[in-house]
PAVEX-395162 format. One record per residue (C-alpha): x, y, z; residue in one letter. Coordinates in steps of 0.1 Angstrom, whole numbers, padded with zeros to 4 digits, always signed. Layout:
BEGIN
XYZA ...
//
This chain:
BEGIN
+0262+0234+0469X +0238+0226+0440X +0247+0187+0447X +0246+0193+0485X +0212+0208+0484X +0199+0180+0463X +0213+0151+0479X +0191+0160+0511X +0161+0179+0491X +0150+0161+0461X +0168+0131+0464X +0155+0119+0496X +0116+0131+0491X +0123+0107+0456X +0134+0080+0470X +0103+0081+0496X +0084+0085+0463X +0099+0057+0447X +0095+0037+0479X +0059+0044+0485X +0056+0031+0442X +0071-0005+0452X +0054-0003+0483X +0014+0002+0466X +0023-0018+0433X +0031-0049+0458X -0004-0050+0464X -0013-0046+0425X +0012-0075+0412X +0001-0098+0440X -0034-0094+0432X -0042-0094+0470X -0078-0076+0465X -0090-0103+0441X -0074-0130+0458X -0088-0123+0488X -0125-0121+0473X -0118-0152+0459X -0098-0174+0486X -0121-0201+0486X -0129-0200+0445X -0117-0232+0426X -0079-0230+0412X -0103-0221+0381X -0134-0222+0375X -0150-0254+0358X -0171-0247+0325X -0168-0282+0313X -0201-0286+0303X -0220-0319+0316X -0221-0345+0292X -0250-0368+0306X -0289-0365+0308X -0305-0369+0341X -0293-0373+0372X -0261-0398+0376X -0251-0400+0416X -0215-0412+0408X -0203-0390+0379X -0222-0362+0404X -0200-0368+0431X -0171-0372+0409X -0177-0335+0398X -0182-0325+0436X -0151-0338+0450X -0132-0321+0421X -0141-0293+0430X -0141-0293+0467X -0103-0304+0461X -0097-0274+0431X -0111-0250+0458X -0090-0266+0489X -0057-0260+0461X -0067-0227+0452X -0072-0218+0489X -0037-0225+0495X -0021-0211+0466X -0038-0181+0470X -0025-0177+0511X +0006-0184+0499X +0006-0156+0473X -0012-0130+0495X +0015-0145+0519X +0041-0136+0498X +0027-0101+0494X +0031-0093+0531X +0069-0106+0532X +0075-0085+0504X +0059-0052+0518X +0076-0054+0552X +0105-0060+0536X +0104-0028+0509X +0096-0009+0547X +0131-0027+0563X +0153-0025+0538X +0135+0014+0524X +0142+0023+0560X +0180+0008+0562X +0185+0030+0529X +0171+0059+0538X +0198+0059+0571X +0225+0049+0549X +0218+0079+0526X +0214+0104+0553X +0244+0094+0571X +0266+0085+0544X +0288+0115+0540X +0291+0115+0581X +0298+0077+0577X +0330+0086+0552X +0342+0113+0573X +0342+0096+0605X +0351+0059+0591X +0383+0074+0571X +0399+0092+0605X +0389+0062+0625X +0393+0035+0600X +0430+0022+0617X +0408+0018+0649X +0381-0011+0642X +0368-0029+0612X +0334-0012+0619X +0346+0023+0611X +0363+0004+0581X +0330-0010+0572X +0314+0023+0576X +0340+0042+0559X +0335+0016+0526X +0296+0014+0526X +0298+0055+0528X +0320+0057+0495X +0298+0028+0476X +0267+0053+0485X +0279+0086+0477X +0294+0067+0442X +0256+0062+0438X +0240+0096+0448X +0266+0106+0418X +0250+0086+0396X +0218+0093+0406X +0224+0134+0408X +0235+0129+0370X +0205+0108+0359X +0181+0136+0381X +0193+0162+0358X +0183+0148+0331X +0159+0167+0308X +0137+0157+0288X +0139+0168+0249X +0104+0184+0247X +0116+0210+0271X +0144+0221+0254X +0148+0252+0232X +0170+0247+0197X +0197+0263+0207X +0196+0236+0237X +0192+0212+0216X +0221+0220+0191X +0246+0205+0217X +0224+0173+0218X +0233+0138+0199X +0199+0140+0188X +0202+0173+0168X +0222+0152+0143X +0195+0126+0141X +0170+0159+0130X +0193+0174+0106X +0199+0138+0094X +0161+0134+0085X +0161+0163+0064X +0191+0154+0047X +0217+0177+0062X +0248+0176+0085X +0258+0199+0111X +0287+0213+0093X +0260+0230+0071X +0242+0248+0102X +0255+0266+0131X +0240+0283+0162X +0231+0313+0144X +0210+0298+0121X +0190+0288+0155X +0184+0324+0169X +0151+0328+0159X +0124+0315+0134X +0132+0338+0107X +0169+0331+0109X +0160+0289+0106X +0132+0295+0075X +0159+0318+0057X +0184+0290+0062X +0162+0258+0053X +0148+0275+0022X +0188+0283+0012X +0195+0242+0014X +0160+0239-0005X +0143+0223+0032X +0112+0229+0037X +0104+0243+0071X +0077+0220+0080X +0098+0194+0071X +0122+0203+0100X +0093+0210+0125X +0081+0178+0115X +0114+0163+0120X +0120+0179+0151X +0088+0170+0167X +0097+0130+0159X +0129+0126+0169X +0124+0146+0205X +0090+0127+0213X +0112+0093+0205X +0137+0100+0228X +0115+0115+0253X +0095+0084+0254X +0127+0061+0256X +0143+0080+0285X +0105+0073+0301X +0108+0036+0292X +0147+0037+0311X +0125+0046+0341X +0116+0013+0359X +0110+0029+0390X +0082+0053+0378X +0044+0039+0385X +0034+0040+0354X +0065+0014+0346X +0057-0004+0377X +0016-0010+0368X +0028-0022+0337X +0039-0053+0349X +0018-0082+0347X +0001-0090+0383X +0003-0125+0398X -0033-0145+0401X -0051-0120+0382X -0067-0147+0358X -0071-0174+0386X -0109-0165+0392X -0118-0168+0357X -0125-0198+0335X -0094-0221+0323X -0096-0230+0287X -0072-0260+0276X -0091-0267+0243X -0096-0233+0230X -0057-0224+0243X -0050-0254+0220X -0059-0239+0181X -0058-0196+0194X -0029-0176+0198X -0028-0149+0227X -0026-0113+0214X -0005-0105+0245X +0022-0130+0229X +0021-0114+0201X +0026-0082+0217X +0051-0088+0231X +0075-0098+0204X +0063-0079+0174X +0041-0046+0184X +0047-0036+0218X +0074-0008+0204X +0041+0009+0180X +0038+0044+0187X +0018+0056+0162X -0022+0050+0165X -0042+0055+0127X -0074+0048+0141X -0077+0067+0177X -0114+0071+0171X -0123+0038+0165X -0102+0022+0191X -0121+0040+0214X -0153+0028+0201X -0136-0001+0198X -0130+0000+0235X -0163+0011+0246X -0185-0015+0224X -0164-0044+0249X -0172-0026+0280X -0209-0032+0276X -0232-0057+0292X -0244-0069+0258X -0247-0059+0220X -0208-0059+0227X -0192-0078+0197X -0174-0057+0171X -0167-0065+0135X -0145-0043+0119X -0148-0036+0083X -0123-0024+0058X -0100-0033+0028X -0068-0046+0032X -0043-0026+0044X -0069-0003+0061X -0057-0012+0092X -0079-0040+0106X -0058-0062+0127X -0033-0032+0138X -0066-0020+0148X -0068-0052+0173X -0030-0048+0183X -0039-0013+0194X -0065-0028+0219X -0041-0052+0235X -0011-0024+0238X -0038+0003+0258X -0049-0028+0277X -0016-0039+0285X -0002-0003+0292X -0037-0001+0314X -0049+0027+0298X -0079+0009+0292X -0092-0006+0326X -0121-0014+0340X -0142-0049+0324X -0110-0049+0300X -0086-0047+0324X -0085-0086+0325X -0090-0098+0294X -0076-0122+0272X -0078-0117+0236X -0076-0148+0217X -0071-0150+0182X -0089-0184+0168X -0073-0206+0137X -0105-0216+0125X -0083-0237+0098X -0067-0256+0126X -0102-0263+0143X -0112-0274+0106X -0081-0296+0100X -0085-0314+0134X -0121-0322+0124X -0110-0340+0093X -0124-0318+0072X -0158-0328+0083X -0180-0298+0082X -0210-0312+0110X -0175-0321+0132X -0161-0286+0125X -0188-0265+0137X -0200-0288+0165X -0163-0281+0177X -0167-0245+0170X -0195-0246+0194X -0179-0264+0223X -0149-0235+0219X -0174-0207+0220X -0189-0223+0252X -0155-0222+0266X -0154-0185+0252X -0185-0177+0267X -0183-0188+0303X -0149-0180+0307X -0151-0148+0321X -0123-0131+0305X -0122-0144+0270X -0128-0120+0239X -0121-0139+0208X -0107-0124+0175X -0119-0139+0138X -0099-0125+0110X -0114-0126+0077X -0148-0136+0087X -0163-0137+0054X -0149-0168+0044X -0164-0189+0072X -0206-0174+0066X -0226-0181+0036X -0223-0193+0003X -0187-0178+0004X -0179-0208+0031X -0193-0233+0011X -0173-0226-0017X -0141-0220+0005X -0148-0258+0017X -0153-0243+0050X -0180-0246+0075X -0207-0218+0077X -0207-0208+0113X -0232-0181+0106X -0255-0203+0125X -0234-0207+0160X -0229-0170+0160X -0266-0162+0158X -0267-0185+0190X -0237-0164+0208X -0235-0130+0198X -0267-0117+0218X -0251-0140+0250X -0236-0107+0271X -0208-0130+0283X -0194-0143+0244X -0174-0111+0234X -0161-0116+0195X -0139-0092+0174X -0142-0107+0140X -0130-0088+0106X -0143-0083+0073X -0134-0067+0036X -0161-0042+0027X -0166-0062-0007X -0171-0092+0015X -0197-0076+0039X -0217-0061+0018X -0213-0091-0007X -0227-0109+0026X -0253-0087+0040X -0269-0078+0001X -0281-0114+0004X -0300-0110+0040X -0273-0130+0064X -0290-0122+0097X -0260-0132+0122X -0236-0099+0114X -0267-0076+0131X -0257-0087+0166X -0227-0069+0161X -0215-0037+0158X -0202-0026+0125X -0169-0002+0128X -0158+0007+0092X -0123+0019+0085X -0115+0045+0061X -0079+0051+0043X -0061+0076+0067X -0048+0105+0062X -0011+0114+0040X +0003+0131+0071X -0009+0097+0096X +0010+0073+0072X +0043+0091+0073X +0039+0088+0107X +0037+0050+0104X +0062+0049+0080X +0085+0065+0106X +0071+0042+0135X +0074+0014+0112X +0111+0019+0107X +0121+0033+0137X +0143-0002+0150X +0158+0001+0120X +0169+0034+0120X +0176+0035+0163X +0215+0040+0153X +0216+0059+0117X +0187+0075+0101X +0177+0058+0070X +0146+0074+0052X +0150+0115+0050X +0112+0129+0056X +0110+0141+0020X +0114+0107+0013X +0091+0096+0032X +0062+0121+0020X +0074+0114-0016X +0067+0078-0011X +0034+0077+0004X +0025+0107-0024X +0042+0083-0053X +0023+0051-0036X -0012+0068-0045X -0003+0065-0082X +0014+0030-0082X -0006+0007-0059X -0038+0027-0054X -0059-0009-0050X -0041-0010-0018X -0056+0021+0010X -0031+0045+0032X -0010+0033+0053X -0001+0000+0038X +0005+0006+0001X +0034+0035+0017X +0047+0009+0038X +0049-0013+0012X +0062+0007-0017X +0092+0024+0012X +0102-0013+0018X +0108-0020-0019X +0127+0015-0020X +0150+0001+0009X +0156-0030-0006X +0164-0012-0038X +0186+0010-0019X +0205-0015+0000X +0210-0037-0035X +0226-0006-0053X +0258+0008-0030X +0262+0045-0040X +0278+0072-0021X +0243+0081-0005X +0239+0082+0034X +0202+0083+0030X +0175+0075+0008X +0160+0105-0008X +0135+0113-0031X +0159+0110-0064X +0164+0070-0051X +0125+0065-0048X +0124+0082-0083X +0150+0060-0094X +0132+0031-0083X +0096+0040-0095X +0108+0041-0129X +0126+0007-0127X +0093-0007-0117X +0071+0009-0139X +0090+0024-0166X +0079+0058-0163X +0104+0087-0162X +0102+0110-0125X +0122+0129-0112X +0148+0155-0124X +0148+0158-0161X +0183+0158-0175X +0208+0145-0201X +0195+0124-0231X +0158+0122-0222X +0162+0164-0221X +0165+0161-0252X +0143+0132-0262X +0118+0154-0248X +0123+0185-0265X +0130+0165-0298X +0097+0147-0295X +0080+0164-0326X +0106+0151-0349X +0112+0115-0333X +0082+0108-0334X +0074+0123-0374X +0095+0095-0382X +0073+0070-0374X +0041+0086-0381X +0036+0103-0413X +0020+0134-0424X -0002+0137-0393X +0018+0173-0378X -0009+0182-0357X -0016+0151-0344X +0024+0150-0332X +0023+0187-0319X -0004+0175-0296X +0005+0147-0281X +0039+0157-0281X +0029+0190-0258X +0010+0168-0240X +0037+0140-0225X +0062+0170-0219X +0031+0188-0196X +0030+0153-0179X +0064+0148-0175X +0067+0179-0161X +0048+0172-0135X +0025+0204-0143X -0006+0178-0150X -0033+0165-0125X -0015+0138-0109X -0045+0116-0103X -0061+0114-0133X -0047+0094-0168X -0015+0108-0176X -0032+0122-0210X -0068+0109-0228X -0072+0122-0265X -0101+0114-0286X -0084+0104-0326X -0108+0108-0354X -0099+0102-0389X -0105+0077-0418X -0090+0041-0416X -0055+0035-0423X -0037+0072-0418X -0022+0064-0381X -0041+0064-0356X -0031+0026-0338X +0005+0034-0351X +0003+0067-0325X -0009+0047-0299X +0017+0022-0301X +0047+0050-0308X +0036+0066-0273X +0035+0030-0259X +0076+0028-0272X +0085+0064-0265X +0070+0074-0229X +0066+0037-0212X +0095+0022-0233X +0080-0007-0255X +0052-0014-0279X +0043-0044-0255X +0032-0014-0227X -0001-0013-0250X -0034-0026-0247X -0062-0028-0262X -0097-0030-0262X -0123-0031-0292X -0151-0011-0283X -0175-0031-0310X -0173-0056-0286X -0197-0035-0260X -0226-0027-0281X -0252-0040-0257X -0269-0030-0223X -0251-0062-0202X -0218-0045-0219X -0215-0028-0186X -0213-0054-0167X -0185-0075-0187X -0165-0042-0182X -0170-0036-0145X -0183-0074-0139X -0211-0085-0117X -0213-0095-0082X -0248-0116-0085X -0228-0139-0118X -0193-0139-0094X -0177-0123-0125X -0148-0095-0129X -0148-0071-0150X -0128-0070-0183X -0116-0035-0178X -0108-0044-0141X -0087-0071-0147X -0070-0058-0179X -0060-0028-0160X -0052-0038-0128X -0029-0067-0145X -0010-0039-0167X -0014-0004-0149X +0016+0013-0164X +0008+0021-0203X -0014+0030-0232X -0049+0018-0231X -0058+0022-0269X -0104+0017-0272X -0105+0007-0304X -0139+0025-0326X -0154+0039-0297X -0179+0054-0314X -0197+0016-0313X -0199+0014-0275X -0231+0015-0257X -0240+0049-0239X -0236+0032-0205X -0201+0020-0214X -0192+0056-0228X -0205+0070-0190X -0180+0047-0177X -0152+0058-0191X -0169+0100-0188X -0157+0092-0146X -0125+0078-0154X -0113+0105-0177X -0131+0137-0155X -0116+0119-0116X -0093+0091-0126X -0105+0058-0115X -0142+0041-0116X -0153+0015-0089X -0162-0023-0102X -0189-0041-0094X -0172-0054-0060X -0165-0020-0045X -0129-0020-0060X -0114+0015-0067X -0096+0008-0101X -0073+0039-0107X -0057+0048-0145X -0033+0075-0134X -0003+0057-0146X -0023+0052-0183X -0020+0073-0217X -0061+0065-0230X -0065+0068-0265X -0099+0066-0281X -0102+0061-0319X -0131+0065-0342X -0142+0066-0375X -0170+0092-0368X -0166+0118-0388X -0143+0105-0416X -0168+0105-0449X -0166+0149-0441X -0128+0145-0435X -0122+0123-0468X -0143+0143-0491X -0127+0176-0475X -0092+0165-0486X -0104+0152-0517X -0116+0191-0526X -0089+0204-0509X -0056+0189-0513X -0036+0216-0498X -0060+0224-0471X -0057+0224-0434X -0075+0203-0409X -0083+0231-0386X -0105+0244-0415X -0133+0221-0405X -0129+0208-0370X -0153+0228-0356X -0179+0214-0390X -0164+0175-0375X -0176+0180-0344X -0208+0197-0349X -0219+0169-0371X -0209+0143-0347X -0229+0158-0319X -0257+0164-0340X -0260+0129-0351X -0258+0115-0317X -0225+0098-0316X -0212+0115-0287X -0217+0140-0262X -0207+0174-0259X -0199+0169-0222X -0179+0135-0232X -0157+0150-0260X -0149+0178-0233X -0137+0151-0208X -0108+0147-0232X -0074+0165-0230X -0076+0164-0269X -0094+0155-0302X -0068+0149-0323X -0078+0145-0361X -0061+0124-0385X -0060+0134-0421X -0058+0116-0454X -0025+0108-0466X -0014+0122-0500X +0008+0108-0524X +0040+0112-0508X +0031+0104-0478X +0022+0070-0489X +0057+0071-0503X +0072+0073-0474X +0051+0051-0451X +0056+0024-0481X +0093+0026-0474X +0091+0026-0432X +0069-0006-0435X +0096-0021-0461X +0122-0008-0432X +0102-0028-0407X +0098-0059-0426X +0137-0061-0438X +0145-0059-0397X +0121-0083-0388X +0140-0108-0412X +0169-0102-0395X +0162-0102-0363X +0143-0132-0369X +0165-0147-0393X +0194-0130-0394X +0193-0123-0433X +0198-0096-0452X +0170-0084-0473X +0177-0053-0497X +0149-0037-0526X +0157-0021-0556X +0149+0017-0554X +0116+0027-0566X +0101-0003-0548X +0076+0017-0530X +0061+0032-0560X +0053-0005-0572X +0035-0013-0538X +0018+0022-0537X +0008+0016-0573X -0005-0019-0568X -0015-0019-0532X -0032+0012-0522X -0068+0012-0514X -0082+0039-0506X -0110+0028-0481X -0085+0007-0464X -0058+0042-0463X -0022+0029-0448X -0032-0008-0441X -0040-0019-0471X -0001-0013-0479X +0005-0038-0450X -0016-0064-0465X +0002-0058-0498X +0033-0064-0482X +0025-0096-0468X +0003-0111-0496X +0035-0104-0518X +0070-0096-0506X +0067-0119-0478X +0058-0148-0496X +0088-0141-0527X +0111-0137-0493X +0099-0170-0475X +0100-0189-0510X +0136-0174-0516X +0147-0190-0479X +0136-0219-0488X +0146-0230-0522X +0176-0214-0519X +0182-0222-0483X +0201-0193-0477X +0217-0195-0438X +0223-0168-0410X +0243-0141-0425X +0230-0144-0461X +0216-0119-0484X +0185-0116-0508X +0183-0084-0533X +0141-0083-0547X +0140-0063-0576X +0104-0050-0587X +0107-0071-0617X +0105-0101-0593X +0079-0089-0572X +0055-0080-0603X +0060-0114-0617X +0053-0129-0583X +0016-0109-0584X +0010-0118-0622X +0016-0154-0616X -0006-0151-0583X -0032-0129-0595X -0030-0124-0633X -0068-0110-0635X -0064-0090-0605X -0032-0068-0615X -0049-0061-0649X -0079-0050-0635X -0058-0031-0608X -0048-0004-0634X -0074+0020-0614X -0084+0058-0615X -0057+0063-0589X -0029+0043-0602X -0031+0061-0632X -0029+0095-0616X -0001+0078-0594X +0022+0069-0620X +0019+0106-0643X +0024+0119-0606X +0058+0097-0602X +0067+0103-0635X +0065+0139-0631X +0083+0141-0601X +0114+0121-0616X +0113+0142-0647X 
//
């Protein structure tokens, strides 16, 4: 009854419905209004401009009778299209009509042409075209009750194919749920949280994957009028202008449509499309330049134009445009490279442009074709053409621009840009560019989900902190296609890419550990005191600090935007402060080579600022823009701080309270993925003379007296130390500490041999004493036992390799015999006079000890 009742309710007033569509979109596609307005208008109109002064009687009459005969061609083209449009309504009426009978009759047609089929071929006939159309109303009753997704409840949904593809994107299968899970809100957010799913994750995936489908079973109806008026009508640009040279060196957007953007669903800028939009409609003031930093958006900005336009949502003075995009390169190259022949070339297209009708042309990158930036491009400047066309109501021009290029442009009083209409674009929002992500990948992922949502958020949270020069949407979009490609490179038993793969992949890039902390760097974590004692010596609180400090980061408990720690070391020379720098550099980033440096005596003066951040009047970058933005992952070690200029010192008071600082040329430079360690000397005389009084003492003892005195003398701020996550102080190293960093640098040297040479190189025991003895300087602390080191051992060692030419695999044994007779021969006055307050107390110490 239900089938009955449908086939001669709904289904006929539909097809009347569907009929009555063809019947008023004939008239649409065949453009009969505007053809009939214009049915004795030229084939085009001609805008070639006239290329003689005066009046010339032949070349006059040679225009007129071109176009009398365009007009007499269009005439008849444009009968024989409005023509056309009448054979094709009457016949959508004929044959409408011959189906509607058929329908209505069918089911008496197969009754009666079955009994008398044996009679005549007519009943046969009857009988066969009766079957073939109740086959259809079948498959049309089957399409009809269709729904569509949005109106579905879960538990309707939960017999759907597409309930897999939602469970899919938040990484679970439907083995894991069943209906009861679906019986109310409660029962789905006690089951989500069980399988650790957030519930707004679901909701979020549930509201993509029904909208999707909804919109494709929309798109499967051709018969609709909105899927109808989307067709291009016939004639439609006939009235207007026709441009061969300008169609020569510009690309139509609709093309381009067509095979790469006409699937977007996902708009990031409504707002300013509609501006966008608006600013065309008008009579004048109605060229657009759209400003923002790559990635922002810009040209999907222009895409988004031709889709509405093309979907008709925008009509009106847009319904008929054409948006051009011009290769100003191409004009450039076909001019020779002659800049006069270029623009005068550029001129004669925008006169094309102009008095077209239906022409709004599209300049990407605009900056490099006006002002000084042209010239040094080796382009033309067309800044001088445009002040001629923009205030022309009929030259329509979408041109874009960075922001450091416009405002680079407009700080120097370019008057051209004030024709137009400025539309800045900001980076969008987190929740907009998982949308895109999801619209981006949608093709991809048609027949299996690919990217889980959590994925998907992870990334475009993660792609903040590893490409931040780059705005929302594109750095997510790119960093998720480097996760993919990652993914696809590494077969695992993973259906999906998850969070732990972009994890994975984030630390392959960068070197920094995310994710889940377990196994070996568990322990390397929790061991961090001790591993890292072994390199530097004597400093404990120093160690405890830092060390607290990466595990708070690691943990993920630490501001995720700002430097991954900044700590302020103060201490004499030579007790370990660079050495802490560069064991952070080996330990959290996995190399020494993750450090760099900057020495902060360098930036004593007032221009100091601007070598850091650069200048946009000299053209010139910035030191700490390029040095960070060419190594973003590591330690940044400012060498004696203390001797930077106040300005410089504000500069870095940002980047340790918010994270980043902006250059001279508007560029964000971010140092979330940097450990920043300061060092000075402030404060080391009170330190030094402390220890010297108080061997046994602790540091904490006189922090507080450090700090004071530092502030009061001026050398930095109260508000600046507080920007810090630490101030780490440095003490002087004692006797045995000099010991033992004597014997790591001995270490070091022996397996630099090696590695270099692949010798052997053993010392007698007690050969630290004789370089503590001889080498130690006390103003110089730990480095002057470096410089011992190489003034002596290293020289015996490369001597040894070369008179003796000892090859790979070879040993040499240095006694301190050797060594002494090495510095007596070298420095015979020198040793003597070496026999110092401290190497005195040194030796009665050793002996002592070995007593």
């Amino acid at each position: 009854m239900k089938y009955i009742s449908w086939y001669y309710g709904k289904a006929l007033q539909g097809f009347v419905s569907i009929g009555q569509n063809y019947f008023f979109h004939t008239w649409e596609f065949f453009s009969v209004a505007d053809l009939s307005k214009t049915l004795f208008s030229p084939w085009h109109r001609d805008i070639t401009p006239k290329t003689w002064r005066g009046f010339d009687p032949l070349k006059t009459l040679h225009r007129f009778v071109e176009n009398i005969f365009s007009r007499i061609i269009g005439s008849i083209v444009r009968i024989i299209v409005i023509g056309m449009a009448f054979v094709w309504g009457i016949s959508i009426i004929i044959f409408g009509g011959i189906f509607f009978l058929f329908w209505f009759f069918a089911p008496g047609m197969v009754v009666i042409g079955g009994i008398f089929s044996w009679v005549s071929l007519y009943f046969s006939g009857a009988f066969f075209f009766g079957i073939l159309t109740i086959l259809f109303s079948f498959w049309c009753f089957k399409k009809s009750q269709v729904r569509l997704y949005a109106s579905m409840s879960l538990l309707d949904l939960y017999t759907t194919p597409i309930f897999d593809r939602i469970l899919a994107r938040v990484d679970l299968e439907r083995n894991e749920i069943s209906q009861e899970n679906l019986l109310s809100l409660e029962a789905l957010s006690s089951f989500l949280e069980e399988k650790n799913v957030r519930l707004e994750n679901f909701m979020k995936a549930l509201e993509w994957e029904v909208s999707l489908a909804d919109e494709n079973i929309k798109h499967s109806q051709f018969w609709t009028k909105e899927s109808l008026y989307r067709v291009t009508p016939i004639g439609r640009q006939w009235k207007y202008g026709y441009t061969p040279q300008l169609d020569n060196v510009t690309e139509d957007f609709f093309h381009i449509l067509s095979l790469q953007f006409r699937s977007m669903s996902v708009c990031i800028q409504e707002k300013s499309l509609e501006l966008l939009a608006l600013t065309l409609a008008r009579g004048d003031q109605n060229s657009v330049l759209i400003v923002g930093n790559p990635g922002s958006g810009r040209k999907t900005l222009v895409h988004w134009l031709v889709k509405r336009i093309y979907d008709k949502t925008f009509g009106g003075i847009l319904a008929d445009k054409r948006l051009l995009l011009l290769d100003i390169e191409s004009v450039i190259s076909q001019s020779g490279s002659d800049p006069k022949r270029a623009v005068n070339s550029l001129e004669y297209l925008f006169t094309q442009a102009a008095y077209a009708g239906n022409v709004i042309l599209v300049i990407n990158d605009l900056e490099y074709y006006v002002g000084e930036n042209a010239l040094k491009n080796g382009n033309p400047d067309i800044g001088s053409i445009l002040e001629t066309y923009l205030p022309l109501g009929s030259f329509r021009l979408i041109a874009t621009m960075s922001s450091q290029g416009f405002y680079s442009y407009m700080e120097k009083g370019r008057g051209p840009l004030k024709n137009m209409n400025r539309i800045e674009l900001d980076e969008v929002s987190p929740e907009i560019s998982v949308d895109v992500l999801l619209d981006e990948f949608s093709d991809m992922e048609a027949k299996n989900i690919v990217f889980t949502l959590k994925a998907l958020r992870h990334i475009t949270e993660q792609s903040g902190k590893f490409n931040a020069g780059v705005p929302l949407p594109e750095r997510a979009v790119d960093l998720a296609k480097e996760v993919l490609v990652y993914w696809q490179n590494h077969p695992n038993n993973e259906k999906r890419i998850d969070s732990r793969a972009v994890n994975e992949y984030i630390t392959l890039k960068t070197g920094i550990p995310l994710g889940n902390i377990s196994g070996r760097e568990k322990t390397d974590l929790l061991d961090l005191e001790q591993n890292m004692a072994e390199r530097i010596i004597g400093q404990r609180q120093a160690v405890s600090k830092i060390s607290k400090a990466l595990r708070k980061a690691r943990s993920g408990m630490s501001d995720s935007m700002r430097p991954i720690g900044s700590f302020l070391f103060l201490g004499p020379t030579g007790v370990g402060k660079t050495e802490m720098a560069k064991v952070l550099a080996k330990t959290y980033f996995g190399g020494d080579t993750r450090m760099i440096r900057l020495d902060m005596s360098e930036f004593q003066a007032v221009s100091s600022v601007q070598q850091l951040i650069g200048s946009r009047e000299l053209d010139m970058p910035g030191r700490l823009t390029t040095l960070v933005t060419d190594n973003p992952y590591g330690v940044l070690l400012l060498d004696e701080l203390e001797k930077a200029h106040q300005g410089v010192l504000d500069i870095f008071l940002q980047i340790f309270d918010e994270g980043f600082f902006t250059d001279a040329f508007g560029t964000k430079v971010r140092f979330n993925n940097l450990i920043i360690i300061a060092t000075s000397n402030a404060g080391a005389p009170r330190i030094k003379k402390y220890f010297e009084n108080t061997p046994q003492g602790e540091i904490e003892a006189i922090e507080k007296e450090v700090i004071d005195e530092i502030v009061e003398e001026g050398v930095f701020r109260v508000e600046f130390l507080n920007r810090f996550d630490g101030v780490v102080f440095f003490t002087p190293l004692n006797e045995q500490e000099l010991l033992r960093v004597s014997e790591i640098l001995l270490q070091e040297f022996a397996e630099n041999v090696w590695k270099n040479k692949r010798i052997h190189v053993l010392f007698e025991a007690g050969m630290e004493t004789l370089i503590v003895s001889y080498g130690y300087k006390a103003p110089f602390g730990a480095r002057s036992l470096k410089r011992f080191i190489a003034d002596t051992i290293e020289s015996v060692v490369s001597e040894r390799i070369i008179g003796e030419e000892i090859g790979e695999g070879g040993q040499i044994s240095l006694s301190k015999e050797i060594v002494q007779k090495a510095l007596e021969e070298e420095y015979p006055t020198h040793i003597k006079l070496q026999q110092n307050i401290f190497h005195k107390n040194f030796v009665m110490w050793y002996t002592k000890k070995l007593v």
